[in-house]
N, C-alpha and C positions, 0 to 999 in steps of 0.2 A: 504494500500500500504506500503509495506517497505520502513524503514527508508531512506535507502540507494539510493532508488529510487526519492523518495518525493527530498533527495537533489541535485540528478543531474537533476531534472528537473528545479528546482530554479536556480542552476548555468548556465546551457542552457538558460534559460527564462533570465535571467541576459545579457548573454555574449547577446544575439538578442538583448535585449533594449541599451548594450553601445554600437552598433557595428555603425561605423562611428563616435566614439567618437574625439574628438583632442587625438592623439597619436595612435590610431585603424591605420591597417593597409590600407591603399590608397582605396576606394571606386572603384566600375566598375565606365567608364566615363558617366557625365552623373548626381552623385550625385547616395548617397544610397537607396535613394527614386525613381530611377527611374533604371530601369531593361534594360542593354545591348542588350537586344535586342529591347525595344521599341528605343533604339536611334541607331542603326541600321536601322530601318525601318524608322525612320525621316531621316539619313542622304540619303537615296537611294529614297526618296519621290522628285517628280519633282512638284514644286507650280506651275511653268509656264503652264505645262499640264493641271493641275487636275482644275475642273471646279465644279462648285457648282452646286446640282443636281437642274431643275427647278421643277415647280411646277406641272406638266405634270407629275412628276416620284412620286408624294406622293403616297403609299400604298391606298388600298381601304379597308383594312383591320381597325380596332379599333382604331389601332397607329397611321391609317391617318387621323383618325377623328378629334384625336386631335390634329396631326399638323395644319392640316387644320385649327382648332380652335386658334391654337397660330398663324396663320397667320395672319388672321385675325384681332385678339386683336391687333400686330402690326400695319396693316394697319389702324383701325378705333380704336382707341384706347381710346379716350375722350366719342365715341355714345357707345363705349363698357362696360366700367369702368367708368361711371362718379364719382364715387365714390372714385376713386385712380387716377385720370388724371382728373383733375374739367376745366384744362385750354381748351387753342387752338391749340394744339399743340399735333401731333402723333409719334409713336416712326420711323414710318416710313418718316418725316417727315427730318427726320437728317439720317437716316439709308435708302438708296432710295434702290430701284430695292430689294425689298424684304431682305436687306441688304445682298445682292451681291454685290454691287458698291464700289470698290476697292478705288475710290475717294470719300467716305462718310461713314466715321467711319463702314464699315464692320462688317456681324456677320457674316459672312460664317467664320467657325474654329472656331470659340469661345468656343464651348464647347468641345474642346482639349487643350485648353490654362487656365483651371481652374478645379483647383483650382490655384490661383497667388498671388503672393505680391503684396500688390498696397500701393505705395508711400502715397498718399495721406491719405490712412485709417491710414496708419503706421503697418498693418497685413497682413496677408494674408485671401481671401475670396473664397466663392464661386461663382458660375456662379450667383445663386439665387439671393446673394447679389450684383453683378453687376447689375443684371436687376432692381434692386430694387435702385441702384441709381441713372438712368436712369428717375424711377418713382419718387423719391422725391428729387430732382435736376434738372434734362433738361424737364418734367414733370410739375416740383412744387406742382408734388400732394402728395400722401400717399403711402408707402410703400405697396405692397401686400404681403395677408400671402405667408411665405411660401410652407404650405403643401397645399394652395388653388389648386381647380384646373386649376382656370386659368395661375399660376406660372407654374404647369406642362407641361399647354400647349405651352407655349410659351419655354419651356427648350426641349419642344418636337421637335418644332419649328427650335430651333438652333440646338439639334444634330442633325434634317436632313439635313439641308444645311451646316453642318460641316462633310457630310460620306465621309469618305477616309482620313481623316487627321490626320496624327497622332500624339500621344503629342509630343512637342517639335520641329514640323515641321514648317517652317514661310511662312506666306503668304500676300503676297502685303496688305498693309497698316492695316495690323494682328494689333489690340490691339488698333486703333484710327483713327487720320488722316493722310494721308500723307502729309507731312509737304514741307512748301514752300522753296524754296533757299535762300530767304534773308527774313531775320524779318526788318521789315521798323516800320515807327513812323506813326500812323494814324493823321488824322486831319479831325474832326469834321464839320468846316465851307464844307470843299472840301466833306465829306460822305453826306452831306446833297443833294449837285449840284446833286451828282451821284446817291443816292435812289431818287431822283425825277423824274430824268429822265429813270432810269431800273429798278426800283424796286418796286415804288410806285402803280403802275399800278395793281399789283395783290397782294402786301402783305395794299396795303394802303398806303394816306398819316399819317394816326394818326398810324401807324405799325401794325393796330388790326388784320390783317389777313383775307380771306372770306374761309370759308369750302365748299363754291361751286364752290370753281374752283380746278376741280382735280390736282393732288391729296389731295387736301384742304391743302390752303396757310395758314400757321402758323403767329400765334403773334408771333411780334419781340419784344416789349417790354408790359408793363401797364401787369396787375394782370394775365391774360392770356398765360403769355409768359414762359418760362425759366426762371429760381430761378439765383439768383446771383453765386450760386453753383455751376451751371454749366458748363463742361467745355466750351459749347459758349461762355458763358459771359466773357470769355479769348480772349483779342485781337486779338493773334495770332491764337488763335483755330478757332476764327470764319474769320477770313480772310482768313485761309488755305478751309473751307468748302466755303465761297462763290465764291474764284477762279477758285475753281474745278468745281462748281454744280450753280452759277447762272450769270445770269438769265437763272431762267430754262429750261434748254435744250440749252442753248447756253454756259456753262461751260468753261470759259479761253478766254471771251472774253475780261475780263478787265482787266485792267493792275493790276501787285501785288501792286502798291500802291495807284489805286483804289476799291482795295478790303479791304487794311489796312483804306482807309478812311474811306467806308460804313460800318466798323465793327467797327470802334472806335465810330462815329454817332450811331450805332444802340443802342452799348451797353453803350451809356452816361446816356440812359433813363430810369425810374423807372424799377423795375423788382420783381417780389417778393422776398424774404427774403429766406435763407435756413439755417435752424435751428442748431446750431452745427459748422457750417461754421471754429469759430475759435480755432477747433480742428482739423482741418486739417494739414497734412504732421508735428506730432508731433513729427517727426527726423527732420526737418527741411528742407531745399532745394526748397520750393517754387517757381514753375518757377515765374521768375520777372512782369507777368502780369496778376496773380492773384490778381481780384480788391477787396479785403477785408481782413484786418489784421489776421495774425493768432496767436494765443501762443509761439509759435516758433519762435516768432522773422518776421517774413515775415510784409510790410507794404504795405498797400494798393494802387495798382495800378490805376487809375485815378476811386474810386468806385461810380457806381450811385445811384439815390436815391434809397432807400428800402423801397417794401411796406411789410406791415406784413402780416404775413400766416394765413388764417381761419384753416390749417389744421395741425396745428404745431404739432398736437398730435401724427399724424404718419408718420412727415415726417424727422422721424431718425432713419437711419440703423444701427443698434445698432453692436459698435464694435464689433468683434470675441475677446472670453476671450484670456488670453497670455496662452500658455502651460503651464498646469504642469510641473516642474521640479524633474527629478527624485534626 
């Protein structure tokens, strides 16, 4: 190739990698990374309409095989993977109505909302790596490979009940919980009154859970349960899901500050350990009732005991490297 040629491709190839530099002219809106017209089609997207496809509509086709398969793994997720989920606890479990339930940390959209930044990593991740800290945090098991096929299935899983959405579109309680109106002070003696009289009944007095009462009632605390890591084991996080979602099928029956009680009680109690923990949010910003110190300065919100992990080997999602810098 001539000379001449070779170097206006390097200046072209140049001018693409600075473009959106500091002092580049203005980006379309939206960010350089992301194409006017995909945020056109998010701003003319209506969330209140669009409805998440049911399970009636999966393909019969190969691709449904495998939704079908990540549905699954969601739903039964411990008889599925004991080997990456060892506790009592399903991802459906916190994610209800196949996660369609706009009051319980939702997956419908999710795989339009990633790749993202996430605070807590301090990077940005993929969908892969969300579900993987789902698996070694609210879980307390082992990360799954990647390229496995049961990650597939379950990424299959979320782009179907995310068709139609498009990146940059929001949707009701998109990205976690819907969160309460007032953050209140839980109290332990008072969470005690209240799981004994609505709670106990199906999750247990000792919190151990039974998997025979559909859709199998999860540990709330002891080796079985959720990792310290998890966002349950956040005051607030788990008061906002039990106001919404319990007692089961009765949702908003009890007051926000008997839901802040039975979630300061539940999460007083041992829980397993998650590895890494005090690497978390290493920009700092900690919401205030995160129970376990981090490097950053954050100190621990009332934390409970820790039990150690049989499975520590894989239950770290290993940061995303930082960018090259050109």
């Amino acid at each position: 190739m001539p000379r001449h040629l070779v170097a206006a491709l390097v200046v072209a190839s140049l001018a693409a990698c600075r473009a959106g530099e500091p002092g580049d002219a203005p980006a379309a809106k939206g960010g350089a990374d992301r194409p006017a017209a995909t945020e056109v089609r998010a701003a003319s997207f209506d969330p209140a309409a669009w409805r998440a496809p049911a399970d009636s509509e999966i393909p019969t086709d190969s691709l449904g095989a495998s939704i079908r398969r990540g549905l699954a793994l969601l739903q039964h997720t411990p008889d599925s993977l004991p080997h990456y989920a060892p506790g009592r606890i399903a991802c459906r479990n916190c994610h209800l109505d196949g996660g369609r339930n706009v009051d319980a940390a939702p997956l419908a959209g999710s795989h339009a909302r990633f790749p993202k930044y996430m605070e807590r990593t301090g990077a940005t991740i993929t969908l892969a790596d969300r579900v993987n800290y789902c698996f070694t945090r609210s879980l307390a098991g082992r990360r799954l490979p990647v390229e496995s096929r049961e990650m597939s299935d379950i990424l299959a899983y979320l782009a179907f009940i995310s068709r139609g959405v498009p990146v940059g579109a929001k949707l009701p309680g998109a990205g976690g919980l819907v969160a309460m109106k007032d953050t209140l002070v839980g109290d332990t003696l008072r969470g005690a009154s209240v799981f004994r009289g609505k709670c106990a009944a199906c999750h247990g007095a000792d919190g151990a859970g039974n998997p025979a009462i559909p859709p199998g009632v999860p540990a709330l605390w002891g080796a079985k349960s959720y990792s310290v890591g998890a966002s349950m084991a956040r005051e607030e996080r788990a008061a906002t899901f039990i106001w919404h979602n319990m007692p089961f099928g009765a949702g908003k029956t009890l007051t926000p500050q008997e839901a802040f009680d039975v979630a300061a009680y539940v999460n007083a109690h041992a829980r397993p350990d998650s590895p890494g923990k005090e690497l978390d949010w290493p920009a700092g910003g900690a919401p205030n009732d995160v129970p376990y110190d981090t490097k950053s300065g954050h100190k621990a919100h009332r934390p409970p005991p820790v039990l150690p992990r049989t499975n520590a080997d894989g239950a770290i999602v290993p940061r995303p490297p930082r960018a090259a810098t050109l």
